[in-house]
C-alpha positions as a Markdown table, in Angstrom:
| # | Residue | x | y | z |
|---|---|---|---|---|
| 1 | Unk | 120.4 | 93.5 | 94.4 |
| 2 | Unk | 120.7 | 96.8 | 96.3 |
| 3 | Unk | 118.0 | 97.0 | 99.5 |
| 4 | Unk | 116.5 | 100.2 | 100.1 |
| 5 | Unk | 117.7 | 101.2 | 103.2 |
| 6 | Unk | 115.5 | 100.9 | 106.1 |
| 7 | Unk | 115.0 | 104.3 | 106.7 |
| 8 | Unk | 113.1 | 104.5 | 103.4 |
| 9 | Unk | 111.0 | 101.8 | 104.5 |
| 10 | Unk | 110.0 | 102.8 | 107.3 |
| 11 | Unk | 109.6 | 106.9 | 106.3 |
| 12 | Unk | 106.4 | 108.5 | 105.5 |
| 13 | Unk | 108.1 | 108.6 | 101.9 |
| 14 | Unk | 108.7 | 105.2 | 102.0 |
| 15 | Unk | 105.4 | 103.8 | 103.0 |
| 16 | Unk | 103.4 | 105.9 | 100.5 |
| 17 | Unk | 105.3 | 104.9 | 97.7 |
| 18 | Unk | 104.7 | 101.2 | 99.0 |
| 19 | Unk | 101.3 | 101.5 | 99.4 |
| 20 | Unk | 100.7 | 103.5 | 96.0 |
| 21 | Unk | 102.5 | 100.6 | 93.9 |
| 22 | Unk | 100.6 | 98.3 | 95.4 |
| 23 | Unk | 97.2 | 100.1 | 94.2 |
| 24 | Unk | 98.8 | 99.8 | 91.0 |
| 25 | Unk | 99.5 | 96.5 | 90.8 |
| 26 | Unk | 96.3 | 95.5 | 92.2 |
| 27 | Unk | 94.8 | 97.7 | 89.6 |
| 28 | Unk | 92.9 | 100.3 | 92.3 |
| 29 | Unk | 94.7 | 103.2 | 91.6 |
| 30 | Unk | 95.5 | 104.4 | 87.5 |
| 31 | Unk | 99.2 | 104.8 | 87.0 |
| 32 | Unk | 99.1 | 108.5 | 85.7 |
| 33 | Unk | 97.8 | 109.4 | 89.0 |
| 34 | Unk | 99.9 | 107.6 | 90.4 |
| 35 | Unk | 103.2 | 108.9 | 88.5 |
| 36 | Unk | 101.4 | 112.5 | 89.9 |
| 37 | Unk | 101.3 | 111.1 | 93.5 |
| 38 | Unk | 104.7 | 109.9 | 93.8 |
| 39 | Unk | 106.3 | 113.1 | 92.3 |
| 40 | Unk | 104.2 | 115.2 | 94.8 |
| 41 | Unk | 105.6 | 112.7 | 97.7 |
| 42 | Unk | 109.1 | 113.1 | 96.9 |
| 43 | Unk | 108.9 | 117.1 | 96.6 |
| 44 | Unk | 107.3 | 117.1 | 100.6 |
| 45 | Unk | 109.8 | 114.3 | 101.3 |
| 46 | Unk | 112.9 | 116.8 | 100.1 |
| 47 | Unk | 110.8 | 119.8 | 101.7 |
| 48 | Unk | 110.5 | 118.2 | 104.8 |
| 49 | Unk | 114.7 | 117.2 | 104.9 |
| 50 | Unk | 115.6 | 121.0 | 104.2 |
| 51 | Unk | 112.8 | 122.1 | 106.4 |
| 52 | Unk | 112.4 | 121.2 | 110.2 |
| 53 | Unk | 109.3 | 123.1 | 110.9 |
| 54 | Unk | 107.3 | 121.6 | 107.9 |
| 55 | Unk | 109.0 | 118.0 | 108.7 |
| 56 | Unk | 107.4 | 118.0 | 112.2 |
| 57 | Unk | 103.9 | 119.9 | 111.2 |
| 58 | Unk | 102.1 | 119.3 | 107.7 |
| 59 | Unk | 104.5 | 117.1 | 106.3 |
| 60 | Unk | 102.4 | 114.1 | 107.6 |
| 61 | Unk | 99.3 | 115.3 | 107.1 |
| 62 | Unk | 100.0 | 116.2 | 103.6 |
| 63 | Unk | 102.0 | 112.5 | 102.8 |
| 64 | Unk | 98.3 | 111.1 | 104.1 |
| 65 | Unk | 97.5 | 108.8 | 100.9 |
| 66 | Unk | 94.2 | 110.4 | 100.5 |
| 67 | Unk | 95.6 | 113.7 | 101.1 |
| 68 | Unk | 97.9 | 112.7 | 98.6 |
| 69 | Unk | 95.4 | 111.9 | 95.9 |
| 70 | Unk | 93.3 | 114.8 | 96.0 |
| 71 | Unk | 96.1 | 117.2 | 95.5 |
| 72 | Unk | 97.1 | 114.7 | 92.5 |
| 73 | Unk | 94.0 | 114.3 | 91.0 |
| 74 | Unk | 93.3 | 118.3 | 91.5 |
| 75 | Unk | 96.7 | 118.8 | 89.5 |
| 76 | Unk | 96.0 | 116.6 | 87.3 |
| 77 | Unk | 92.7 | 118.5 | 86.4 |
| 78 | Unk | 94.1 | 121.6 | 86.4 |
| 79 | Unk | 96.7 | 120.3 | 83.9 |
| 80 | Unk | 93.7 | 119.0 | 81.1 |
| 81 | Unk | 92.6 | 122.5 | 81.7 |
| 82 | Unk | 95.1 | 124.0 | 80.4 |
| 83 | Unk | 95.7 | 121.7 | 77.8 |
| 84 | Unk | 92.0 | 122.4 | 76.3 |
């Protein structure tokens, strides 16, 4: 079985996606928001690899869980907007 490295681990990347599927599992967090959350994390995570200004400013603020959520749940949203 292949480790993730332990860069991953420890990353802001890393962390959030450890902490979002463990609100899954326990059942505190719905899996389409979740799905949402993790796509957003990986776009900041490759932002913040090709960008060294963002990496070192927003990029943690914006990997924040709850930070994280709101801009999910607000795309979410704004996707059954459009879909109505």
């Amino acid at each position: 079985m292949n480790e993730p490295s332990p860069w991953l681990q420890t990353s802001p990347f890393g962390r959030r996606l450890n902490t979002i599927n463990r609100y899954v599992k326990r059942g505190t967090l719905d899996a389409d928001l979740a799905e949402v959350m993790k796509k957003l994390a990986k776009d900041k995570m490759l932002r913040a690899l090709s960008n060294v200004a963002y990496a070192k400013g927003a990029y943690e603020k914006e990997m924040d869980q709850a930070a994280l959520k709101k801009e999910a749940s607000a795309k979410i949203y704004k996707e059954r907007d459009k879909h109505e």
